[in-house]
C-alpha positions in Angstrom: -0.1 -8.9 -36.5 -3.7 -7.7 -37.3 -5.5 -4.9 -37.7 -7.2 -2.3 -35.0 -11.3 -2.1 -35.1 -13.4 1.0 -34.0 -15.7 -1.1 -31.9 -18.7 0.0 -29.9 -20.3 -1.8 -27.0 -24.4 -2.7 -26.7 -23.9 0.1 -24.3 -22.4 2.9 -26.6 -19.0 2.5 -25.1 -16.3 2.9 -27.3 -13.5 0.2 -27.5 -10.6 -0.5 -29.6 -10.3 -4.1 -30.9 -7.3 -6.1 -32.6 -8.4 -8.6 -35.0 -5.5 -11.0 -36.1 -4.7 -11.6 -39.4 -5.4 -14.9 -40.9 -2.0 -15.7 -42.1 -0.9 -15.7 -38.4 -4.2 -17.2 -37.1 -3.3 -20.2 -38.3 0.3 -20.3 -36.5 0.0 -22.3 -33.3 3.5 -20.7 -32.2 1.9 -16.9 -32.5 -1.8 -18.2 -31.1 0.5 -19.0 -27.7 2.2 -15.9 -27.9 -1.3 -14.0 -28.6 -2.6 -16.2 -25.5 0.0 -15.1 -23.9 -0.4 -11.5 -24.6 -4.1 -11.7 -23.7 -3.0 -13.3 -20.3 -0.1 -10.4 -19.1 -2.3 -7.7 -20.2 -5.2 -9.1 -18.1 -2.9 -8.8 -15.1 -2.0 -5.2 -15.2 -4.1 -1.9 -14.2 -2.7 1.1 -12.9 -2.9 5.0 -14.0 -2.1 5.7 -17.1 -2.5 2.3 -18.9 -5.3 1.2 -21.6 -6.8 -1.6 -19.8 -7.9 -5.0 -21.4 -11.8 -5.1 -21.9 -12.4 -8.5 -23.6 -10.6 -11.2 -25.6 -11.0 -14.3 -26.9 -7.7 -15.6 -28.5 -9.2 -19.4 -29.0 -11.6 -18.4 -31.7 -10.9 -18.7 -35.3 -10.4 -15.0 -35.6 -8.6 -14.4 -32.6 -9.4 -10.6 -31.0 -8.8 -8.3 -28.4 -10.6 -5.5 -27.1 -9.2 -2.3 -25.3 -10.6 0.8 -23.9 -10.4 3.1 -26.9 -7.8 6.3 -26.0 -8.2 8.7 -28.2 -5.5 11.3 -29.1 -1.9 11.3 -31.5 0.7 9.1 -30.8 3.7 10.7 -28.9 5.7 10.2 -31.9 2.9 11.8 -34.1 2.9 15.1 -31.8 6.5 15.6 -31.4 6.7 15.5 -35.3 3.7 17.9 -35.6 4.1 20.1 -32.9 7.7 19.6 -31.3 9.3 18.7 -27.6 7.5 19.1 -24.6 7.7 21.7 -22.1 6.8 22.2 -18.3 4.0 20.9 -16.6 3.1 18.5 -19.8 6.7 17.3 -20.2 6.6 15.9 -16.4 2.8 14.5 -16.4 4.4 12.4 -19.2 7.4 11.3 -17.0 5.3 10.9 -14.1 2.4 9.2 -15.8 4.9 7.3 -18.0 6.7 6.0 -14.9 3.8 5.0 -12.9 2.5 2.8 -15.6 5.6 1.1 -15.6 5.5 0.5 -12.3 2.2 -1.3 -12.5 3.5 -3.1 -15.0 6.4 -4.5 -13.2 4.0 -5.1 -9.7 2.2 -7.2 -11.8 5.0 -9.5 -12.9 5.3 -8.4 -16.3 7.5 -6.5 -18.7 6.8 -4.3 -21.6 9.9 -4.8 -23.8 8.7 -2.3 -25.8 8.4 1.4 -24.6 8.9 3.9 -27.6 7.3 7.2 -28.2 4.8 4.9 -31.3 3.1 3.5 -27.9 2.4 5.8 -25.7 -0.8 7.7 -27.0 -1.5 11.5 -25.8 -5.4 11.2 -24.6 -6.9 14.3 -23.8 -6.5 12.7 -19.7 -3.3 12.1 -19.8 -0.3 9.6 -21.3 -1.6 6.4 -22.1 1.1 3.5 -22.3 -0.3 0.6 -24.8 0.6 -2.8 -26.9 1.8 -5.6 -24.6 2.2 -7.0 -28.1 5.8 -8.2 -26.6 5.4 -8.2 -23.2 6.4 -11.3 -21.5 6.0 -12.4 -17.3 9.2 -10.7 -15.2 9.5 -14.7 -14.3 11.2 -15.4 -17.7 7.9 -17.4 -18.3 7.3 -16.4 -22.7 6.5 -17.0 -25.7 8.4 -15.6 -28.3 10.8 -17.3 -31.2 14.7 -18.3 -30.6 16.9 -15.7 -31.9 14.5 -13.0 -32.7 15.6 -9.7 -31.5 12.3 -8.4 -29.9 12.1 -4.2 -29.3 12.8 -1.2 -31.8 16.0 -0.4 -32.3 17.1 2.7 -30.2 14.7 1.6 -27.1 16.8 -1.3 -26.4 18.8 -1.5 -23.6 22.6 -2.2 -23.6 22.0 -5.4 -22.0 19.3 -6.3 -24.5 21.6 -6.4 -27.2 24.4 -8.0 -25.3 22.5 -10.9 -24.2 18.9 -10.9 -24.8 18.0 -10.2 -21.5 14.7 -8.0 -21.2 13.9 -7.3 -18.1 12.3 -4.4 -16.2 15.6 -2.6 -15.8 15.2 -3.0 -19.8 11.9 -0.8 -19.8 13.9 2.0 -17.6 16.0 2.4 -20.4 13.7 2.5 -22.9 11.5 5.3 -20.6 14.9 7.2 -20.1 15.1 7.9 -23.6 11.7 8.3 -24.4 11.6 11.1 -21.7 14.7 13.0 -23.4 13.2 12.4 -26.5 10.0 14.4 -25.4 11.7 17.2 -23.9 14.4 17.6 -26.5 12.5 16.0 -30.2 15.9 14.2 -30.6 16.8 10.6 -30.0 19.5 10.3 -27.4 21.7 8.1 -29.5 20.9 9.4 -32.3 19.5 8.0 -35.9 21.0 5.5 -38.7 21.4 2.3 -39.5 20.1 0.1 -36.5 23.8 -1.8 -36.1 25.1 1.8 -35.5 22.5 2.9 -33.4 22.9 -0.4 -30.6 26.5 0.4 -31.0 26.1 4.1 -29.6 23.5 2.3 -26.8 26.1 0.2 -25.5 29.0 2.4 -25.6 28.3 6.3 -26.3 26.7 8.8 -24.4 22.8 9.9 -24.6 22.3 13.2 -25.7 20.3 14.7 -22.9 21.3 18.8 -23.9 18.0 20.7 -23.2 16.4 18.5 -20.6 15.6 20.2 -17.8 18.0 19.7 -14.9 15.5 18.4 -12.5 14.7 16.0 -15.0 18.1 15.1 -16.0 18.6 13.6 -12.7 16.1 10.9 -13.3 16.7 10.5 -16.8 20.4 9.8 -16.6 19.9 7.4 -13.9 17.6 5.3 -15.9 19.9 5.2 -18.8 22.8 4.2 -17.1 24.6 1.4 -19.1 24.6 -1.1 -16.1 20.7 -2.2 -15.5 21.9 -3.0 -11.9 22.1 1.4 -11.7 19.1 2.3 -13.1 16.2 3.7 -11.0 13.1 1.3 -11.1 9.8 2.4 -11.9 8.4 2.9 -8.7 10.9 5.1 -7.7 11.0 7.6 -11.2 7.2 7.6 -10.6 7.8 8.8 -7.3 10.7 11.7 -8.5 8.5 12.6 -11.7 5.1 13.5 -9.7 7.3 15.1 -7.3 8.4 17.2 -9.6 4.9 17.8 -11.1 3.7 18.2 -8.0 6.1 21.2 -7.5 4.4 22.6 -11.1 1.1 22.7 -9.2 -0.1 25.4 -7.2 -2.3 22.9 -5.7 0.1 20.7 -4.3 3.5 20.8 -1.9 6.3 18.2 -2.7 7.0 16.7 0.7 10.9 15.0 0.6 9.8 11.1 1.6 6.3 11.6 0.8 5.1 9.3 -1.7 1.8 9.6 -4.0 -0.7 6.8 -4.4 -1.6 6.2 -8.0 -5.1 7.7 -7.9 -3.7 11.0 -6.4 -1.1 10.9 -9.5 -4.0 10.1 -11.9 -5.5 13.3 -10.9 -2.5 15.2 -11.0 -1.4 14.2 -14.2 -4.7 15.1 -15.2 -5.2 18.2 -14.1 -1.6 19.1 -15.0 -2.2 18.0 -18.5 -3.1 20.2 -21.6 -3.7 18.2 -24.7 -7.0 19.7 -26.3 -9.7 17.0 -27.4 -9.0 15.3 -30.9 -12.2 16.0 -33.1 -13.3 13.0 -33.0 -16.9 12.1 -34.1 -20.2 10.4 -33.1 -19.5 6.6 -33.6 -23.1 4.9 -35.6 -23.5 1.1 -35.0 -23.7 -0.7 -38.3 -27.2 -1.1 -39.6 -28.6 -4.8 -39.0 -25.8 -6.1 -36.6 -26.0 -9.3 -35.0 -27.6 -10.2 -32.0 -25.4 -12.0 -30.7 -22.4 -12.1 -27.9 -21.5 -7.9 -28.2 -18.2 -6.6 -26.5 -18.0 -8.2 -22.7 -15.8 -6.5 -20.0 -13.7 -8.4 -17.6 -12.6 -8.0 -14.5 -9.3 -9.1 -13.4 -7.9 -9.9 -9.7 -4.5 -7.1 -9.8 -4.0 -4.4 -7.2 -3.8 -1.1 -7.4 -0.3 -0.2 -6.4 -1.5 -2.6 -3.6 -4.3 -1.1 -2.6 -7.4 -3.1 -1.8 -10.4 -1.4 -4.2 -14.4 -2.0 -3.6 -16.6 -2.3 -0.5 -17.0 -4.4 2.6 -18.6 -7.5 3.1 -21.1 -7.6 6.1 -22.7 -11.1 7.3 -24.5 -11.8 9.7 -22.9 -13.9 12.8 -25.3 -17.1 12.7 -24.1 -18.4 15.9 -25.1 -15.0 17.7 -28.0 -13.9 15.3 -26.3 -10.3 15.3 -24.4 -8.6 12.2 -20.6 -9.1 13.3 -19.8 -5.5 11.5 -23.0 -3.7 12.5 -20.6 -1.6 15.3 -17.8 -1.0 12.2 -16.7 1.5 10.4 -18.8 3.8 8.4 -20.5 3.2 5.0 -20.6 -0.1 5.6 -21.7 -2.7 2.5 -23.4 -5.8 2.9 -23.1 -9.2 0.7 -25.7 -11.5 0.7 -26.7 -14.6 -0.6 -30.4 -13.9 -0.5 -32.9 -11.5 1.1 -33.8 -13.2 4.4 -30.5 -13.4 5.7 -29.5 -9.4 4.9 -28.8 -7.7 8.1 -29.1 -4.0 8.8 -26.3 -1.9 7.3 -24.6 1.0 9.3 -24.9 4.3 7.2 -22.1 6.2 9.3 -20.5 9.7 8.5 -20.8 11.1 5.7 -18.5 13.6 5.4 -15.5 12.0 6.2 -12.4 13.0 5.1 -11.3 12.3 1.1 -15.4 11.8 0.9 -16.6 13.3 -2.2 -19.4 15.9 -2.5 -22.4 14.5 -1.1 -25.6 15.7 -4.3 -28.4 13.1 -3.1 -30.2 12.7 0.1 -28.9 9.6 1.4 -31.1 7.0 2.2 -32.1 5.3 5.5 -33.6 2.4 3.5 -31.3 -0.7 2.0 -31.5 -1.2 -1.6 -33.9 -4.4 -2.4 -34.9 -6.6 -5.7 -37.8 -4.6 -5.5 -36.0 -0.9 -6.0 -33.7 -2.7 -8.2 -36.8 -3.7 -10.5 -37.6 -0.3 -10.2 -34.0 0.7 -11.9 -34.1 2.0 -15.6 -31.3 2.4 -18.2 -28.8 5.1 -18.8 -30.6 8.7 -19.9 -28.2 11.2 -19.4 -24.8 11.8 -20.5 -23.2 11.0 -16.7 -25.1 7.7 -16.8 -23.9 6.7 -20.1 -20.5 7.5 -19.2 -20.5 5.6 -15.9 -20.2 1.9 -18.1 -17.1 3.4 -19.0 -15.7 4.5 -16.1 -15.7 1.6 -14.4 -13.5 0.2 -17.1 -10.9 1.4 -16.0 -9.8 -1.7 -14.5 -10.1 -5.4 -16.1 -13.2 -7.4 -15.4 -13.9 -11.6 -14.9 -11.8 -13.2 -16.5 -13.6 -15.2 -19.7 -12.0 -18.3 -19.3 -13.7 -18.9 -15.9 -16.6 -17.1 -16.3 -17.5 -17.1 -20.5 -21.1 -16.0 -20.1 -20.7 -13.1 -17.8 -22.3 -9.7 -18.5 -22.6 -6.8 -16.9 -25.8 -3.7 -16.7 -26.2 -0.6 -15.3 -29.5 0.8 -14.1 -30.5 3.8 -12.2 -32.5 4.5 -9.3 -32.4 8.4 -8.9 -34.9 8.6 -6.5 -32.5 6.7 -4.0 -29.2 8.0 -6.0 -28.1 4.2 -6.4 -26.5 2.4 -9.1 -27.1 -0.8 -10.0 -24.7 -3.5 -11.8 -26.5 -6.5 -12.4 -24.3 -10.0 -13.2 -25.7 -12.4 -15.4 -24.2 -15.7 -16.7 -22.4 -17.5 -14.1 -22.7 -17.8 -10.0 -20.6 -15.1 -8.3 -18.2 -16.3 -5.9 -17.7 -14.3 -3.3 -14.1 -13.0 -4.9 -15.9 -12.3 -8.5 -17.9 -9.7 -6.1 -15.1 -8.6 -4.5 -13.8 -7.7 -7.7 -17.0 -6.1 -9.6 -17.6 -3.9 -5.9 -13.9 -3.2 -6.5 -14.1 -2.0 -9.9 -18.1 -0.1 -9.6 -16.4 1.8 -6.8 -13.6 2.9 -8.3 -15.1 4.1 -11.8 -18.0 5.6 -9.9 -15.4 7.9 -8.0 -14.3 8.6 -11.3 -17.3 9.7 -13.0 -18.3 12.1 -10.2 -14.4 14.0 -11.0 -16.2 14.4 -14.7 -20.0 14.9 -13.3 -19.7 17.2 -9.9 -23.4 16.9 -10.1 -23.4 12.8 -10.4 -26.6 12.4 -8.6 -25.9 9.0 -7.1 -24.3 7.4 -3.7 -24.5 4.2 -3.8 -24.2 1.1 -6.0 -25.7 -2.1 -5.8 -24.4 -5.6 -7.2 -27.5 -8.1 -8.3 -26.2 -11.4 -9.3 -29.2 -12.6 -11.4 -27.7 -16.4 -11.8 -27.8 -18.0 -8.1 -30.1 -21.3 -8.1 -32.6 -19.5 -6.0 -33.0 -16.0 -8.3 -31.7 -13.0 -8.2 -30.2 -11.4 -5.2 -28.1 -8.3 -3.8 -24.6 -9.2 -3.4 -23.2 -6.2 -2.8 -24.5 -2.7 -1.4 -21.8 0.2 -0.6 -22.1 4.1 -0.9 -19.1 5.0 -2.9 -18.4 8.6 -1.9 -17.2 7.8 1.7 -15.3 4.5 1.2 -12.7 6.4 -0.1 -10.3 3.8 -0.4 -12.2 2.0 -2.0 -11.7 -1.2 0.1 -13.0 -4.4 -0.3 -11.1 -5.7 2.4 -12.7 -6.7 6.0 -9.2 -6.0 7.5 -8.7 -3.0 5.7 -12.1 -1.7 6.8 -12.0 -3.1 10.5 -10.5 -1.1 13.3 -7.5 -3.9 14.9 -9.9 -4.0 18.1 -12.8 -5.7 16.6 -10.6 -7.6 13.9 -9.5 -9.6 17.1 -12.9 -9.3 19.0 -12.5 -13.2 19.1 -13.3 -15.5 22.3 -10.1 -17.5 21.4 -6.4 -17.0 21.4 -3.7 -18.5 19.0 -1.3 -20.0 21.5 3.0 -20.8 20.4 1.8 -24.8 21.3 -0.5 -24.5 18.3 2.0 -22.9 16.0 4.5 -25.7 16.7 2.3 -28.5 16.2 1.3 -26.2 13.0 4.6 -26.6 12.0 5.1 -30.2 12.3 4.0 -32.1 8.7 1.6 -32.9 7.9 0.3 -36.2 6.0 -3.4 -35.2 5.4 -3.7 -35.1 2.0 -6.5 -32.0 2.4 -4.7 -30.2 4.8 -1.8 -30.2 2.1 -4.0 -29.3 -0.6 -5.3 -26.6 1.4 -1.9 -25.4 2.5 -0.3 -24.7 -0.5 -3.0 -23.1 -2.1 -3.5 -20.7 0.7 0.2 -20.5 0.8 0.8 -19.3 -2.9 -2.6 -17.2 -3.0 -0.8 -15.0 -0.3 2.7 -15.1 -2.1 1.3 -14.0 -5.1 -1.2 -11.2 -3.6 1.8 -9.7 -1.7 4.4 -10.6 -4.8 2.9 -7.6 -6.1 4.2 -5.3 -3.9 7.7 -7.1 -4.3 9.2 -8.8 -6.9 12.8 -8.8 -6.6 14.7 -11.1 -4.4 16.7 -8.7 -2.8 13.7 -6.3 -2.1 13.3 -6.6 1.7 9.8 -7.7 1.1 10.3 -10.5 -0.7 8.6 -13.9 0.5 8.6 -17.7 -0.6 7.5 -21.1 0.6 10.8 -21.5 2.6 9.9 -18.0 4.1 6.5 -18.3 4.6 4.3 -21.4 5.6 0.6 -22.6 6.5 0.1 -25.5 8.9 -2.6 -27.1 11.1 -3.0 -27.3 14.7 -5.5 -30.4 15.0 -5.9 -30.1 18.4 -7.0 -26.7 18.7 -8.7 -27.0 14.9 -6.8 -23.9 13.8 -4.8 -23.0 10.6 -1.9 -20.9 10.8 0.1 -18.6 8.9 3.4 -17.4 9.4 6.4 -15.8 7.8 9.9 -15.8 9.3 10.4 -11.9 9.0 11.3 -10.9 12.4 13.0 -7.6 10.6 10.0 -6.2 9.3 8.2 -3.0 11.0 5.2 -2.8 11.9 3.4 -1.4 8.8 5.2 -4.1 6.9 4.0 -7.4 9.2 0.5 -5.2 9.0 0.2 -5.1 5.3 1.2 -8.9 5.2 -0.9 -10.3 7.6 -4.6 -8.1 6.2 -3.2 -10.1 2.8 -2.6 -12.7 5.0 -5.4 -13.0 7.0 -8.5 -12.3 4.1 -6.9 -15.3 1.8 -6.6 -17.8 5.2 -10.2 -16.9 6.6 -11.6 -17.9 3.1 -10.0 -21.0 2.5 -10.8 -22.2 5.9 -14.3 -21.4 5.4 -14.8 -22.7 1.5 -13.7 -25.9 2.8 -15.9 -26.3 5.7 -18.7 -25.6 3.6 -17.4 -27.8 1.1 -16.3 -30.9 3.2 -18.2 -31.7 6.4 -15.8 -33.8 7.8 -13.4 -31.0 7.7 -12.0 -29.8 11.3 -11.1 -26.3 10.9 -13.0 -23.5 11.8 -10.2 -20.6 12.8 -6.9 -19.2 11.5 -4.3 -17.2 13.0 -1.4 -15.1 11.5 1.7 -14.4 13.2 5.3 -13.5 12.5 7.9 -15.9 14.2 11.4 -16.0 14.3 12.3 -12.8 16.6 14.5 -13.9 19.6 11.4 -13.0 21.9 9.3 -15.3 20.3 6.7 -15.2 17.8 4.3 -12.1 17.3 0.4 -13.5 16.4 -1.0 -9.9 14.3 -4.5 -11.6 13.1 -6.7 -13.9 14.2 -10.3 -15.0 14.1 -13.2 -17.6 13.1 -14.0 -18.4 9.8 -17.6 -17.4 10.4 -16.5 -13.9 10.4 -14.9 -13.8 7.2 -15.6 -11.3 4.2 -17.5 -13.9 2.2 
């Protein structure tokens, strides 16, 4: 379909970029399915994936740009050096498995897992080309009556009735696993009509897997899809089992991993020396214009919440509404006079990484950040790279946005400064969420990383520049951007009002205002889709819809609620649902006021209803107090 470009950014980082081929540049029906590649693959992040950087597949020449792995193919080392064995053969289940399992979170389905694309980096397994991939919804783009996948790593049910779905992948990661440990193929070679034969009706050869292994493995290639284990639970088994390979680490039965700790274990686990691989030169006389421009995308981390906090300032009260929170609190803010003070709390909390720098007492101004230079040291130049580890804006809402890094030493803070268009309050969300997480990252590499903090600048508000963002990265371990997440439940609900059942059944009654409608469902499907990711299948317990979950008004009482009828989820559960919940309702309440003075609403309330002792309100609070 094109052909793969060394490419390197204005910055020195190193990316990979598909050009497409003329001949098919011209096809409308593979510019869609190119569109559509450049759309699934913005969705998706997770360990052990090669994230999309940039694209632009309305151009004449349409491109793609990926982080650039380097390292043999897993094909290419089995030929060269033969099977795997121990600790390596389970960081490639484990790592293997957990990128599936981003995948699927996100919606989407590979459709083509062979050993050709999963590349051997010197970090780990690295799953690549979405070049198939098409939305778990059935939503795609691909011709009628073409057989899509490589014969061998297509499921039974693929070839029996063109169903590809994520039970489809398992398959195909079953016998890639076997494959690795064993350098055969489980059904064996030939002409491809003998091979899908053998798929659908013979036996994998799984002789010389290891029998902890060959647990997993068979389950995923059983012949019914409705059998096979799903991602998320092969991810779980595989770093179990890696775990238990490490001294470092205990396998606890029940105990699952969150995908950072797996990236680091796969990593450390993992023994693949360093390709020689040499210095990359910009061609002589390049153009000035547009260079290589990473994106950020809006996708969860195995559901976690990544970045910093939001603190504002209560204008009714004068007084910062977080300034008794949590520590390492950040601060957003729309321009210097209305900054509060920002709590520097504890740190040496636990998960927080080594402390190098004198932290300061002082908050990070246009003034240090003027003070800023460029990248000098090897750690600095890294750092742009680091944080792409995750997707950045996406370039069909924001087509001018670039990104910088400065450093101020001195203070140990990084700055990213955003040019092109306005950030709304979200795009920071999502920069703090991607800075913080790369950052971590680059201190695992650079124990010595003299830096704290970082520091968002969005250059391209109508009244200058100004700090949107402050955080000190080594104690927000989780990386949260969420003000739920990073709010103990006593001051979430620190409100002077109280939801009340008479305002969730006026809620419920219909309404006819055409804004309140508007308002409704988009809050209603921003919320089914955040918390879609942790559950895609109908008959996962999680799952939610429009006739299970609703958002109404409450005129009387100017409120917006939300509520689901799950009256059999625990605690944790209705907890996870309503911090979703709760973020995406305090923000729509609050755009629209700002946006509309005629409109009435100025709280939200989130609450669980259809228990037989009535309805159970988890979140509530004013807009004013939102994360915004």
């Amino acid at each position: 379909m094109g052909t793969v470009h060394a490419g390197l950014a204005a910055t020195g980082v190193r990316v990979a970029v598909k050009v497409i081929h003329a001949a098919q540049a011209e096809d409308p029906e593979f510019r869609a399915r190119f569109r559509r590649e450049v759309q699934l693959s913005a969705r998706v992040q997770g360990p052990c994936l090669i994230p999309l950087l940039a694209a632009d597949p309305e151009a004449d020449t349409p491109w793609l740009a990926t982080e650039y792995a380097p390292g043999p193919t897993l094909n290419q080392h089995l030929s060269e050096h033969g099977p795997l064995t121990g600790s390596m053969l389970y960081a490639l289940a484990a790592g293997t498995a957990h990128a599936l399992a981003a995948i699927h979170q996100a919606g989407v389905v590979h459709r083509d897992v062979k050993p050709q694309n999963v590349i051997l980096s010197p970090a780990g397994p690295r799953v690549l080309d979405f070049g198939i991939a098409h939305a778990a919804d059935g939503t795609s783009v691909t011709r009628t009556g073409v057989m899509t996948g490589t014969p061998g790593w297509i499921s039974p049910e693929h070839y029996r009735t063109g169903t590809a779905g994520p039970a489809g992948d398992m398959f195909a990661w079953g016998a890639l696993v076997a494959h690795a440990a064993t350098g055969r193929f489980p059904f064996g070679t030939g002409a491809p009509d003998a091979v899908a034969y053998r798929v659908m009706s013979g036996d994998p050869d799984l002789d010389g897997v290891p029998a902890e292994l060959r647990e997993i493995t068979e389950q995923a290639l059983a012949k019914d899809p409705e059998a096979r284990v799903t991602a998320i639970s092969a991810a779980e088994q595989s770093s179990r089992l890696l775990a238990s390979q490490a001294t470092q680490v205990i396998a606890v039965e029940g105990a699952g991993l969150e995908p950072t700790m797996v990236g680091d274990l796969v990593a450390a686990e993992w023994d693949m020396p360093t390709m020689d691989d040499p210095t990359w030169q910009a061609p002589v006389g390049r153009h000035k214009g547009r260079t290589v421009t990473v994106l950020i995308g809006a996708a969860a981390l195995g559901g976690a919440l990544i970045g910093g906090l939001l603190s504002q300032t209560d204008s009714r009260s004068g007084r910062d509404s977080l300034s008794e929170g949590p520590a390492s609190q950040p601060r957003h803010a729309a321009d210097e006079s209305r900054t509060p003070d920002v709590a520097r709390g504890d740190k040496s909390g636990a998960g927080a990484l080594k402390n190098t720098k004198t932290v300061n007492s002082s908050e990070a101004t246009l003034a240090t950040w003027k003070q800023s230079r460029p990248a000098r040291t090897p750690a600095e130049h890294d750092t742009f790279g680091a944080m792409g580890t995750g997707a950045w804006l996406d370039p069909v809402d924001y087509p001018d946005q670039e990104h910088t890094l400065t450093f101020h030493e001195p203070r140990g803070e990084v700055y990213i400064t955003a040019s092109g268009q306005e950030l709304p309050p979200v795009a920071v969300h999502e920069i703090a969420e991607l800075a913080c997480l790369g950052l971590r990252d680059i201190v695992k590499a650079y124990p010595d990383f003299p830096y704290n903090e970082y520091v968002v600048v969005d250059t391209a508000l109508n009244g200058g520049p100004s700090i949107a963002w402050e955080d000190n990265f080594r104690t927000n371990t989780a990386c949260s951007t969420s003000i739920q997440d990073r709010s103990s439940p006593e001051e979430r609900q620190n409100s002077s009002w109280q939801p009340t059942r008479s305002g969730l059944e006026q809620a419920q009654i219909p309404s006819t205002d055409k804004d309140e409608i508007r308002v409704a469902d988009q809050a209603a499907n921003a919320i089914i889709s955040e918390w879609q990711g942790n559950s895609r299948i109908r008959n996962n317990p999680e799952w939610l819809d429009h006739h299970i979950m609703s958002v109404g008004f409450a005129p009387d009482d100017a409120v917006m609620y939300v509520w689901a009828n799950k009256p059999e989820w625990d605690q944790p559960t209705r907890d996870r649902w309503a911090n979703i919940a709760a973020d995406i309702a305090c923000q729509a309440v609050l755009t629209e006021s700002r946006s509309r003075k005629e409109w009435r609403y100025a709280q939200y309330a989130v609450a669980i209803v259809g228990a037989e002792d009535g309805e159970d309100f988890l979140r509530w609070d004013s807009a004013g107090n939102c994360a915004s």
